[in-house]
C-alpha positions as protocol buffer text, in pm:
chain_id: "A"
residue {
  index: 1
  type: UNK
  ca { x: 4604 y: 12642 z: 3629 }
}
residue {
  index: 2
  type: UNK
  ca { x: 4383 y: 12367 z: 3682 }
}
residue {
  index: 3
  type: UNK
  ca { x: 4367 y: 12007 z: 3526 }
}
residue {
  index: 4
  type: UNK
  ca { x: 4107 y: 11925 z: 3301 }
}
residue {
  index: 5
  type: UNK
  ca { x: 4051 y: 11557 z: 3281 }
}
residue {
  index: 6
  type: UNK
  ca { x: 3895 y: 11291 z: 3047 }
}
residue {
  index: 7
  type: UNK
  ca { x: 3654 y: 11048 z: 3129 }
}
residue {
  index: 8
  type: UNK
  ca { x: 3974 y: 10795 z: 3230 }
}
residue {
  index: 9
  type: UNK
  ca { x: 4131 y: 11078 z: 3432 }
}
residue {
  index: 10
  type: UNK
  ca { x: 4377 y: 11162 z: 3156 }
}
residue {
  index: 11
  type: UNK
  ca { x: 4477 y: 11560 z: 3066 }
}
residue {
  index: 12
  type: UNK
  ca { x: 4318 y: 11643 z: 2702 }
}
residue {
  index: 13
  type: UNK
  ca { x: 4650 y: 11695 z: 2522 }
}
residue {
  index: 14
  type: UNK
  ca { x: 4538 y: 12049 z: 2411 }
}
residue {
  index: 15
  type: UNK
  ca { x: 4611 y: 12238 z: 2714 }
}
residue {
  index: 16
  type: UNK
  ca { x: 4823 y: 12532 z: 2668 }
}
residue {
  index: 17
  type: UNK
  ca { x: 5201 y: 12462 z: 2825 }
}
residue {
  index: 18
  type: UNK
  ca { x: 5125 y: 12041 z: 2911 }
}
residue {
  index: 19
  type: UNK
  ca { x: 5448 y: 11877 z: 2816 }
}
residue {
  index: 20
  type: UNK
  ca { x: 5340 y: 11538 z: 2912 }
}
residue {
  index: 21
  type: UNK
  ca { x: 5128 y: 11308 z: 3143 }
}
residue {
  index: 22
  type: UNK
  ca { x: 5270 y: 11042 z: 3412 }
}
residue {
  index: 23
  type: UNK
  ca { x: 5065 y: 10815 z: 3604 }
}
residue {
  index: 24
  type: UNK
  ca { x: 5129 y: 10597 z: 3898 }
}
residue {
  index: 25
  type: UNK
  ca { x: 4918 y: 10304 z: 3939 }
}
residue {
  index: 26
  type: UNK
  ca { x: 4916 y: 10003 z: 4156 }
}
residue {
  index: 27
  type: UNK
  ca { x: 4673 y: 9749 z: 4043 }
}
residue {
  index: 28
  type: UNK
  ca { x: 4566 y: 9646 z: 4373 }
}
residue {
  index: 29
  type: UNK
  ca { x: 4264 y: 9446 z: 4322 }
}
residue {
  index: 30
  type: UNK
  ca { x: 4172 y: 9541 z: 3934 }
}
residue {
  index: 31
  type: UNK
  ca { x: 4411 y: 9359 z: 3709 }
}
residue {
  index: 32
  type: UNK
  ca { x: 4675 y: 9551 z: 3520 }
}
residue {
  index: 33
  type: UNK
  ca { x: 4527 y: 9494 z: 3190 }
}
residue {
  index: 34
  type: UNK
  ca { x: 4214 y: 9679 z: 3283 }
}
residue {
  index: 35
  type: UNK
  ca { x: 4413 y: 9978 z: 3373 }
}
residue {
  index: 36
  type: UNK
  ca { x: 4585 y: 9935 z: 3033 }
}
residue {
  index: 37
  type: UNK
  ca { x: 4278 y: 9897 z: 2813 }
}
residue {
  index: 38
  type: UNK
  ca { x: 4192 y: 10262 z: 2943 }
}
residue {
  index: 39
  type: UNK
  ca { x: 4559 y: 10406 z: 2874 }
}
residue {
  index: 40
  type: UNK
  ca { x: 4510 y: 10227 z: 2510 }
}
residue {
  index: 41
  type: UNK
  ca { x: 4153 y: 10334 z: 2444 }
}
residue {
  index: 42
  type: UNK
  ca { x: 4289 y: 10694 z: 2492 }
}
residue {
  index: 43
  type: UNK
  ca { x: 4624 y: 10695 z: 2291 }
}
residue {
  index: 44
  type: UNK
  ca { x: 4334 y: 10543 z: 2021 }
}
residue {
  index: 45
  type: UNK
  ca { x: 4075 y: 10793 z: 2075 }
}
residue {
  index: 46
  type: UNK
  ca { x: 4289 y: 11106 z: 2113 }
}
residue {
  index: 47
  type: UNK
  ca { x: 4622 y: 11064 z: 1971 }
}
residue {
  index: 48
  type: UNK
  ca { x: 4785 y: 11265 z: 2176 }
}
residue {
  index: 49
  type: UNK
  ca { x: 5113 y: 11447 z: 2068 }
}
residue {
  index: 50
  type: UNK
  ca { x: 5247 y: 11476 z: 2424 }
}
residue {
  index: 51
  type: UNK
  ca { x: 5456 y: 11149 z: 2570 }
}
residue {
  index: 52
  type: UNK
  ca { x: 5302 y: 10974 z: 2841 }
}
residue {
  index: 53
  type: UNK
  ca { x: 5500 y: 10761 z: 3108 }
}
residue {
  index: 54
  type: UNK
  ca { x: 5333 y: 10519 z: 3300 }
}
residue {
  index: 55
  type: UNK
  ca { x: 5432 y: 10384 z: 3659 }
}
residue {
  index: 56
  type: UNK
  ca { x: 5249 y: 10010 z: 3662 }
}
residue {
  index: 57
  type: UNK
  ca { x: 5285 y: 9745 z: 3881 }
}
residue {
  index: 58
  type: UNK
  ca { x: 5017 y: 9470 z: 3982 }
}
residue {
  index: 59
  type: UNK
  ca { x: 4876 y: 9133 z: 3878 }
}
residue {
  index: 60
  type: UNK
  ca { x: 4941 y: 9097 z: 3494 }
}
residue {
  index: 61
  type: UNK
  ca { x: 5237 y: 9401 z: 3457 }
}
residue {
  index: 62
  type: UNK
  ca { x: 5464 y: 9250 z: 3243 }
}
residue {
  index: 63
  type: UNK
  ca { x: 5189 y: 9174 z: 2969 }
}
residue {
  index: 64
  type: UNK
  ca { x: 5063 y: 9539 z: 3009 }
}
residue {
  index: 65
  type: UNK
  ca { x: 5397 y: 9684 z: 3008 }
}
residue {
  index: 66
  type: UNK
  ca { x: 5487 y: 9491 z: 2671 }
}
residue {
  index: 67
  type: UNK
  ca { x: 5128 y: 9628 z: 2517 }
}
residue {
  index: 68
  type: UNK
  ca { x: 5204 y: 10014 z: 2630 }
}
residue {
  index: 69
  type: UNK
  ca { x: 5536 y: 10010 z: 2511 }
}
residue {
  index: 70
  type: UNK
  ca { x: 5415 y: 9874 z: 2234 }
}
residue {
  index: 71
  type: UNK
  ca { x: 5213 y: 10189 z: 2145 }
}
residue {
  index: 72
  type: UNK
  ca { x: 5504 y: 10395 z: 2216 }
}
residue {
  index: 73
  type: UNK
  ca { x: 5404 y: 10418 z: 2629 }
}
residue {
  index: 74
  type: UNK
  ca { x: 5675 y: 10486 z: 2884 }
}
residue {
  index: 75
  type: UNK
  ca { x: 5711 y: 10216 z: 3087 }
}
residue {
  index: 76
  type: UNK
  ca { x: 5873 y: 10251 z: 3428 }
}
residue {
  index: 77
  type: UNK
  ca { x: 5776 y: 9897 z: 3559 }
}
residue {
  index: 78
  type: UNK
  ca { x: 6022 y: 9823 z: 3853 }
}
residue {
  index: 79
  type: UNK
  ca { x: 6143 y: 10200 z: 3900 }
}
residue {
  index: 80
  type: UNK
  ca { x: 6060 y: 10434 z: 4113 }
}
residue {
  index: 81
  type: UNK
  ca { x: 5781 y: 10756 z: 4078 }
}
residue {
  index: 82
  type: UNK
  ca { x: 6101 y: 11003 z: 4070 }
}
residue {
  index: 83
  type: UNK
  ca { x: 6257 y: 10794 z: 3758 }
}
residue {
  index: 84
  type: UNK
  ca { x: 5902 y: 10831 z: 3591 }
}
residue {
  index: 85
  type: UNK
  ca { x: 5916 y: 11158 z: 3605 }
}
């Protein structure tokens, strides 16, 4: 089955059998907080119903991992991809 993605690159929360979404980003040159806007402008947008775990680190993580968590984001900031998941 294939992945059907929003404009940000997110699943739409409708498809049949998704049980959640988990991204891993490393801000390398963007900031964090741009990366977060996106996540937030979803969650706002959408509402999804499924959780959705994010793997951030970069310039500006803690502030972004406060502000997802905040909107009831996972946040695995110093862990590794396999503990995101």
């Amino acid at each position: 089955m294939g992945v059907v993605a929003g404009p940000l690159g997110f699943p739409r929360s409708g498809l049949p059998g998704l049980r959640g979404v988990v991204t891993n980003n490393a801000a390398g040159l963007s900031s964090c907080s741009d990366l977060t806007a996106g996540i937030l402008e979803v969650i706002r947008e959408d509402r999804p119903r499924i959780p959705i775990v994010v793997k951030l680190r970069g310039k500006g993580e803690e502030e972004s991992w406060r502000l997802l968590e905040r909107h009831g984001v996972r946040v695995v900031g110093n862990g590794t991809t396999e503990e995101a998941v």
